[in-house]
C-alpha positions in Angstrom: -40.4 -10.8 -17.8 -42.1 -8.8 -20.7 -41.2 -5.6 -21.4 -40.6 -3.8 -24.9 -37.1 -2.8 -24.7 -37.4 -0.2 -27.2 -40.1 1.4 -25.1 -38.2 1.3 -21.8 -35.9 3.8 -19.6 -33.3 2.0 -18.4 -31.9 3.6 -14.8 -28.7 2.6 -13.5 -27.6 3.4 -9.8 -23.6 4.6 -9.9 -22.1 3.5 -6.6 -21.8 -0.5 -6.5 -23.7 -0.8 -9.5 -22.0 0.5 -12.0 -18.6 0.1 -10.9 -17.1 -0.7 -7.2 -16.9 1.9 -4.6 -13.8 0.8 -2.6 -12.0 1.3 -5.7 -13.3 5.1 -5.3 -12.2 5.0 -1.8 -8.9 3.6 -2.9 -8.0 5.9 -5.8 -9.3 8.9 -3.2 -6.6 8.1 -0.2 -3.8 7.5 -2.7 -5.0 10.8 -4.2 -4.7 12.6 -0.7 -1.7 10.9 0.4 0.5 11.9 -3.2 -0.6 15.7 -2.8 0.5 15.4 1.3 3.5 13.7 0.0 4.3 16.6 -2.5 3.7 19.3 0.1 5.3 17.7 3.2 7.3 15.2 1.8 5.9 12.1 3.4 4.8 9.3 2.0 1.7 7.5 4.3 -0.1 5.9 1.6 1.1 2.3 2.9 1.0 2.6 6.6 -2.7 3.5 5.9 -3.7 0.9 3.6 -2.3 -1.1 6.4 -3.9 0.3 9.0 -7.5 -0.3 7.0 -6.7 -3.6 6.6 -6.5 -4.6 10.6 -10.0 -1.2 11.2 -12.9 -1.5 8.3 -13.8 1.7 10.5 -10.4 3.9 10.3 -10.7 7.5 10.4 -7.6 7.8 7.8 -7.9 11.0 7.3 -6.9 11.8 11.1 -4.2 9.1 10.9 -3.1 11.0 7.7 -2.5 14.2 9.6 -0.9 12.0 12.6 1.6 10.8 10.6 2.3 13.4 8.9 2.4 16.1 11.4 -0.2 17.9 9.9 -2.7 20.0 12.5 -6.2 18.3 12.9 -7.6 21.2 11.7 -6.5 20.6 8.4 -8.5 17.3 8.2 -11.6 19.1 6.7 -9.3 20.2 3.5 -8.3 16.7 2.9 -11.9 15.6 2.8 -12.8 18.2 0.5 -9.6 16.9 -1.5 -11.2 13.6 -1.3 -14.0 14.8 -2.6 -13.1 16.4 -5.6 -10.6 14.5 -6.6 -11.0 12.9 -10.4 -11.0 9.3 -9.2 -9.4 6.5 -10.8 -11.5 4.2 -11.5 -13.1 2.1 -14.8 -16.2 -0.1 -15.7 -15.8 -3.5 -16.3 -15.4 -4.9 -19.5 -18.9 -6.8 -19.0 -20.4 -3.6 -17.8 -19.0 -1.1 -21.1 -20.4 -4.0 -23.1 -24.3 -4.3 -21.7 -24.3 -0.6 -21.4 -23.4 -0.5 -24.6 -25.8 -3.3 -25.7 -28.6 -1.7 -23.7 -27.9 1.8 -24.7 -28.6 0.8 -28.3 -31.5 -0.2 -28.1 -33.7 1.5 -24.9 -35.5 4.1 -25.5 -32.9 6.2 -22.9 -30.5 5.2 -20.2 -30.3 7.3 -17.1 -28.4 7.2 -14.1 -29.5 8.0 -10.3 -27.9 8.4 -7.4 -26.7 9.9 -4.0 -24.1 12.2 -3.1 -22.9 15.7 -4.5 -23.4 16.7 -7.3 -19.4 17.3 -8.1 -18.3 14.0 -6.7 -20.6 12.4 -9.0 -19.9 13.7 -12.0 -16.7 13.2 -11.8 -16.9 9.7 -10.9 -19.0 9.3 -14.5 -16.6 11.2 -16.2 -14.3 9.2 -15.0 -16.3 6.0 -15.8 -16.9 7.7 -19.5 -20.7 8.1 -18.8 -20.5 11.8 -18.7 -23.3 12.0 -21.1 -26.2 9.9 -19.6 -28.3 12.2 -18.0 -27.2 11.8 -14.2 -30.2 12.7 -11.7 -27.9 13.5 -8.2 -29.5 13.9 -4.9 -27.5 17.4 -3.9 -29.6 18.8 -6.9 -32.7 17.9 -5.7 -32.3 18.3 -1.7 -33.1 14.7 -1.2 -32.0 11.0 -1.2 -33.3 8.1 -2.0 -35.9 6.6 -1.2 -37.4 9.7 -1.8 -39.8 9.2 -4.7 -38.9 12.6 -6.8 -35.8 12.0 -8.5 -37.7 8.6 -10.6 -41.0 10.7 -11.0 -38.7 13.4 -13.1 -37.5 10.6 -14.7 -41.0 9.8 -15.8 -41.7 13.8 -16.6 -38.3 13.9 -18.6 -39.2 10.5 -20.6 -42.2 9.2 -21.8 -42.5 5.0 -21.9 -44.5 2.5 -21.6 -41.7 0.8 -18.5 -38.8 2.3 -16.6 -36.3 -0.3 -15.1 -33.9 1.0 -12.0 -31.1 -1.5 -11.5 -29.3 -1.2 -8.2 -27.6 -2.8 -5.1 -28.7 -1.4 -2.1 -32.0 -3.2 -1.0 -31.8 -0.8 2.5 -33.1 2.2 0.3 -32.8 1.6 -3.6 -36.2 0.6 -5.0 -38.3 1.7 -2.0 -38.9 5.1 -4.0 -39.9 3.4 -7.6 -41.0 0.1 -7.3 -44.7 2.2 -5.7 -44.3 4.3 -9.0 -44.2 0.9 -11.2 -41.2 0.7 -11.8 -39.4 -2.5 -12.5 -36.6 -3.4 -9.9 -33.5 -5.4 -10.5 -30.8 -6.2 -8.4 -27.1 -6.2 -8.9 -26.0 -8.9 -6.6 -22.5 -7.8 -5.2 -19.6 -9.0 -3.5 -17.5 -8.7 -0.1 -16.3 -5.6 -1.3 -19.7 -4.0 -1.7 -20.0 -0.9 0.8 -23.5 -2.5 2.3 -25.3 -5.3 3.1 -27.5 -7.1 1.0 -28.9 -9.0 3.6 -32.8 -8.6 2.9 -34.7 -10.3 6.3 -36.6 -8.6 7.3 -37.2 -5.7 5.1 -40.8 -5.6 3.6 -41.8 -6.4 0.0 -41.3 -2.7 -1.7 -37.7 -2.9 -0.6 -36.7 -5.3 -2.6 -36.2 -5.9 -6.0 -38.3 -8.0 -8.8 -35.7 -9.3 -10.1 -31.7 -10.5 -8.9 -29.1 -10.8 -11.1 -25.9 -12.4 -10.9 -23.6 -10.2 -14.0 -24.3 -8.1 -16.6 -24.1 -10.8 -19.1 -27.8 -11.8 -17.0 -28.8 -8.5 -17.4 -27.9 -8.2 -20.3 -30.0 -11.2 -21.3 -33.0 -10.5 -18.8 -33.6 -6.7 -20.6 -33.0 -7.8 -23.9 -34.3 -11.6 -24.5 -37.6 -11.8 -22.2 
């Protein structure tokens, strides 16, 4: 691969790429469960986890309310709780260290990704990555693969290359890689939220590139 680093954007997805998103999921139901145990003093943390363990597919949140005598009704609070929680969650030390590594000498770094706009953001404040620009699909009425969110990228920064590293093959570089783009995937693991599995997906779906850690991205950005 030949690029000129110094003359790339560098675009990172959040979600699975960036850091894991079951430990989002995690930090949010121990979030929800200590405020239902400060209001109704019950602690379901445990019998939930448990619960998830035997049902990948467990609607916690009406468990939650089960076990803690809550009305159903009150289910659509605790999502919003959820939601706008300030997660607990961190990158990994190889991630801080490419980032930091790419960061230095890109021309910008950029994230992209789905959700709201609020659950985002915290999630990169959390992360410390508050101050990358963060392009979020609520702003923009639209989710990936939709093309627009990488052509502002391109109106926003002027380069000769823009690189979008993600995970998810199922909709991830469908919306760059026809813009030029470069595509690079972050292989996962069991804990990823989706499949990786690409048969039959066609050619623009997946990436130019796979790599294994950030130390190999690390090395594919920054020693072509």
């Amino acid at each position: 691969m030949l690029i000129d680093i110094a003359r790339t954007v560098v675009v990172f997805d959040l979600d699975d790429t960036l850091y894991l998103e079951a430990d989002y999921v995690d930090s949010g139901i121990r979030y929800v469960c200590s405020q239902i145990n400060t209001l109704c003093g019950i602690d379901c943390y445990e019998t939930i986890q448990t619960h998830r363990l035997q049902d990948a597919n467990l609607d916690w949140l009406s468990l939650a309310c089960e076990l803690t005598g809550l009305k159903p009704s009150v289910k659509e609070s605790l999502l919003w709780m959820y939601r706008l929680h300030l997660p607990d969650i961190k990158l990994s030390e190889n991630c801080s260290a490419s980032l930091e590594k790419i960061k230095s000498v890109a021309l910008a770094v950029a994230v992209l990704t789905d959700g709201r706009t609020i659950t985002q953001k915290l999630k990169l404040v959390s992360l410390g990555l508050s101050h990358y620009p963060a392009y979020v699909s609520e702003d923009y009425g639209s989710a990936k693969p939709a093309p627009d969110r990488f052509q502002a990228i391109q109106k926003d920064f002027s380069a000769e290359k823009y690189v979008y590293v993600a995970d998810n093959v199922q909709k991830d570089f469908l919306g760059c890689k026809p813009l030029g783009w470069l595509g690079i995937g972050m292989q996962g693991n069991d804990r990823n939220i989706y499949s990786q599995l690409t048969q039959g997906l066609p050619e623009a779906a997946l990436p130019d590139y796979w790599v294994n850690s950030w130390e190999e991205l690390t090395e594919l950005l920054l020693n072509p």
